[in-house]
C-alpha positions in Angstrom: -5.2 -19.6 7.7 -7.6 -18.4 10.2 -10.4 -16.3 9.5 -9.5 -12.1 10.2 -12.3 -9.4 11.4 -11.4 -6.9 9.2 -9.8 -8.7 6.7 -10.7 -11.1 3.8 -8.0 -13.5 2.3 -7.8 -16.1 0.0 -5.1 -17.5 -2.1 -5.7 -18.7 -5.8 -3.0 -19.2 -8.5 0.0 -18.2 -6.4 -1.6 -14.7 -5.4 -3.1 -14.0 -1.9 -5.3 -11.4 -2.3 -6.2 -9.8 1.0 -9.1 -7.0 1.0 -10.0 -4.5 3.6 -13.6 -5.3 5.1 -15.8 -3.3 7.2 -17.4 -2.1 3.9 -19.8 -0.3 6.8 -17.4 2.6 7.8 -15.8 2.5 4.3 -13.0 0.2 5.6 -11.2 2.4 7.8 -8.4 1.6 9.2 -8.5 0.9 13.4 -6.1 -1.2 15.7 -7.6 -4.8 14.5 -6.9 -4.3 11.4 -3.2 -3.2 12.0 -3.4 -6.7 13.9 -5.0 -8.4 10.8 -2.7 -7.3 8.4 0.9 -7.4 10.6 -0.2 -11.7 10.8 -1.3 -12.1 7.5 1.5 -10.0 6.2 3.8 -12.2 8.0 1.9 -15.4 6.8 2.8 -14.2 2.9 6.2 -13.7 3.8 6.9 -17.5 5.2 4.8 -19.3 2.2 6.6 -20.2 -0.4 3.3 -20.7 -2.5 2.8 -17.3 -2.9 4.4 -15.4 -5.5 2.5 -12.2 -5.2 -0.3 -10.0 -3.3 -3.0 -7.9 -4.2 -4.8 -5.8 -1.8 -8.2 -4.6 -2.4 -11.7 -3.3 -0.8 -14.7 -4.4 0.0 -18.0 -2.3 -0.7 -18.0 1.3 -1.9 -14.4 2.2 -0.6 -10.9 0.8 -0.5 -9.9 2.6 2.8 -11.4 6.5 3.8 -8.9 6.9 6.2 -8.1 6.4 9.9 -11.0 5.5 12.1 -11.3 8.2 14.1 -13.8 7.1 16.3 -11.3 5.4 18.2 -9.4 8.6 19.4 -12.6 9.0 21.6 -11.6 6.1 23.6 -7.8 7.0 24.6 -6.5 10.0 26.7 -5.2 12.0 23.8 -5.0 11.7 19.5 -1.4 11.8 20.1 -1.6 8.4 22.2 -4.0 6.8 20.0 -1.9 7.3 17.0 1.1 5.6 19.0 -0.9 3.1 19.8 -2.0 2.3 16.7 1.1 2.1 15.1 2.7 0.2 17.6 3.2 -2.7 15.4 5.4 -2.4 12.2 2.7 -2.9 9.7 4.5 -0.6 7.1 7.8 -2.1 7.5 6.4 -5.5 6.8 5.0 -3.8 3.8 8.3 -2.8 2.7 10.9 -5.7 3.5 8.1 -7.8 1.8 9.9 -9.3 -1.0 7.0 -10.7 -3.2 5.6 -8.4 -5.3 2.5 -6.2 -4.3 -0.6 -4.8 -6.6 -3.1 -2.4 -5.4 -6.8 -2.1 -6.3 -8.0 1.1 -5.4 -12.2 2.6 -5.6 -14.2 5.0 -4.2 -12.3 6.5 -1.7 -8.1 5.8 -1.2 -8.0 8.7 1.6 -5.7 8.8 5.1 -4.0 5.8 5.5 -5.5 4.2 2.7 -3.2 6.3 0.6 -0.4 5.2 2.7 -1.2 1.8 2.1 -1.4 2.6 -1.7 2.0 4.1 -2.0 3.7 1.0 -0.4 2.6 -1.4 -3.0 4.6 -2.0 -6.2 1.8 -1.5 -8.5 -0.9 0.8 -8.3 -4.3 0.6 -10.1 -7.2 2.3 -9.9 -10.6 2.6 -10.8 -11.9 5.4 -12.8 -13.8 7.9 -10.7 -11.7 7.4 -7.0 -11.0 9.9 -5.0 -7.6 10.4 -2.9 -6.4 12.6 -0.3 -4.0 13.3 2.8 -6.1 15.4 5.1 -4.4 14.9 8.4 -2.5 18.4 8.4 -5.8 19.8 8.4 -6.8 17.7 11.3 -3.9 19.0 13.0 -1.9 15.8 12.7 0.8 15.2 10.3 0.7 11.5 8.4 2.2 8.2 10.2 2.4 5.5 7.9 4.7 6.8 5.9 3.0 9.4 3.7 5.5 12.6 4.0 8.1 10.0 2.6 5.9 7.7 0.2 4.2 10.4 -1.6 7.8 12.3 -2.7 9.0 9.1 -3.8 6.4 9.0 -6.1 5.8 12.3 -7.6 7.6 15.7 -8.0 8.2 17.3 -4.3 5.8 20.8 -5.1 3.1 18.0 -5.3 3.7 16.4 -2.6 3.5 19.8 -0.5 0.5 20.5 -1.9 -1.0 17.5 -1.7 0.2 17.4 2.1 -0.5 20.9 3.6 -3.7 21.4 1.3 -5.2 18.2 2.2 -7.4 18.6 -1.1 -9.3 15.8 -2.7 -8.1 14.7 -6.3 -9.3 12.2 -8.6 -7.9 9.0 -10.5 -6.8 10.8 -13.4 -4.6 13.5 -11.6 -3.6 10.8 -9.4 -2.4 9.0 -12.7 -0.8 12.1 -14.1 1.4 12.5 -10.6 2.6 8.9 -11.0 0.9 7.8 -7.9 -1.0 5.0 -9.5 0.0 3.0 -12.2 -2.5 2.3 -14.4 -6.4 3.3 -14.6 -9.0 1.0 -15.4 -12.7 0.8 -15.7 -14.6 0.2 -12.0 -16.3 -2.9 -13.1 -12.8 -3.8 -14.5 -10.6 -3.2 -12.2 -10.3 -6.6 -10.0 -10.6 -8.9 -13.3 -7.2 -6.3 -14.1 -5.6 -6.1 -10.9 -6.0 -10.2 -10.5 -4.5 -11.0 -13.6 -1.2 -8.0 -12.8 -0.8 -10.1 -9.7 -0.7 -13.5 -11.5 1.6 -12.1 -14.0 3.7 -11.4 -11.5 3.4 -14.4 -9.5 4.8 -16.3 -12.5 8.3 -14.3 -11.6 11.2 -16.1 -10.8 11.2 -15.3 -7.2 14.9 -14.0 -6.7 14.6 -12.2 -9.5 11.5 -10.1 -8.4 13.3 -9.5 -4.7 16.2 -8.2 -6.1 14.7 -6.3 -8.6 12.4 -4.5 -5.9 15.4 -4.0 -3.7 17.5 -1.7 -6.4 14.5 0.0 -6.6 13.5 0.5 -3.2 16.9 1.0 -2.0 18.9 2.7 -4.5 17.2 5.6 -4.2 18.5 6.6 -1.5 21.8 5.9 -2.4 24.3 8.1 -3.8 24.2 6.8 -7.9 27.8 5.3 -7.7 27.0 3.3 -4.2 23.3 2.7 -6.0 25.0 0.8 -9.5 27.4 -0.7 -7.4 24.5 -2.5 -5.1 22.8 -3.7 -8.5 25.9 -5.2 -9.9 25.9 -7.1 -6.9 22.2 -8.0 -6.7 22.8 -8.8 -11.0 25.8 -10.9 -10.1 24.0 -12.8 -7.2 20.7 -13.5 -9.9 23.3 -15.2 -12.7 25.1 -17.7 -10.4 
C-alpha cells in the first residue's frame, strides 16, 4: 500500500494498525486525512489478511480535534464542515466488519473523540484528556458525536458532556464507559497491540456477526433485536 501524508500504516500479525501523524498540530484532523483514512479504510475492508485494526497517535496527542485552520480558507465554517465530511469516513468506520481497537494519549478532543467512540474497543492511557467543545464554538459535532456518545454512556452525560464542552480525564472517561480499559502511557501500545492480535485470531464470521447484533440491535425493538441474532446465531453454526 502506498505511503499516506497524514497517516502511518503497517500490517503485522493479521492487524493493520494505522496512526494519525502530524504529531506537529497534535494530529488534527483536516481534509487529507479524511482522504487518508476513507482509502485505507477501504483497503482493510478488501484484504482478507487482516483480521483486525488498531488506530493510534503519533507524538504527544491521539487527535486535539478538527483543524481549524482550514475554516480560514473556505467562505463559511458551515461549508468547510460540508466539505470535510463529504466522504463517508464514519460510515466506513461502522459497516467495517473486522474488529477495531483504539489507543488513545494526550489529548482525544473534537473529532478525535468521534473517532474513539466508533471503534469496538477503547483503551486509554492514564493521564488523557477528552472533550466535545464544538457547542461552545457555536457548531454542534459531525462525525457522529450527539449519537456515539449516548450509545455509550447514560444520556444526562452525554448532555453534559455536549453543551458543557468541559475537559475530563481517563479515569472519568472509564467510569462513563467510554473507554474500555486504562493502561499505563508507556504501556498502552504493547496493550492495545496485543487486544488487536487477540482479536485477529477470531473466526472472521463470527466477529462480523457478533459486532452486527451489537451495533444493530440497539436500535431495534428487543423482540425484532433477538430475532436478528437468532438469525445471525443460525447463519454462524451452518
Amino acid at each position: 500500500m502506498p505511503g499516506f501524508d497524514t497517516l502511518l500504516f503497517d500490517k503485522t500479525d493479521g492487524v493493520a494498525r494505522i496512526s494519525l501523524n502530524r504529531p506537529g498540530v497534535l494530529n488534527a484532523y483536516n481534509m487529507q486525512m479524511r482522504d487518508d483514512f476513507s482509502e485505507v479504510l477501504s483497503a482493510v475492508q478488501d484484504d482478507p489478511d487482516i483480521g483486525a485494526v488498531l488506530i493510534t497517535g503519533e507524538g504527544r496527542a491521539f487527535c486535539a480535534g478538527a483543524d481549524l485552520t482550514e475554516f480560514g480558507t473556505a467562505p463559511s465554517q458551515e461549508v468547510a464542515r460540508r466539505v470535510r465530511w463529504q466522504r463517508d469516513v464514519w460510515g466506513q468506520f461502522l459497516s467495517l466488519p473486522k474488529p477495531i481497537v483504539i489507543a488513545v494519549h494526550g489529548y482525544c478532543i473534537g473529532s478525535g473523540l468521534e473517532i474513539a467512540l466508533l471503534g469496538d474497543l477503547r483503551l486509554a492511557a492514564q493521564g488523557t484528556i477528552f472533550a466535545l467543545p464544538e457547542v461552545q464554538l457555536g457548531m454542534i459535532p459531525a462525525a457522529g458525536g450527539s449519537q456515539t456518545l449516548p450509545r455509550n454512556t447514560r444520556q444526562s452525560g452525554a448532555m453534559d458532556i455536549l453543551l458543557t464542552g468541559r475537559r475530563f480525564d481517563a479515569a472519568e472517561a472509564l467510569a462513563m464507559g467510554l473507554v474500555t480499559r486504562l493502561v499505563a502511557p508507556e504501556n498502552l501500545l504493547e496493550e492495545s497491540m496485543d487486544a488487536a492480535r487477540r482479536l485477529a485470531e477470531l473466526h472472521p464470521d463470527t466477529v462480523a456477526a457478533a459486532k452486527s447484533t451489537l451495533r444493530l440491535g440497539q436500535d431495534l425493538p428487543l423482540a425484532e433485536a433477538l430475532d436478528m441474532e437468532t438469525r445471525l446465531a443460525g447463519g454462524i453454526l451452518r
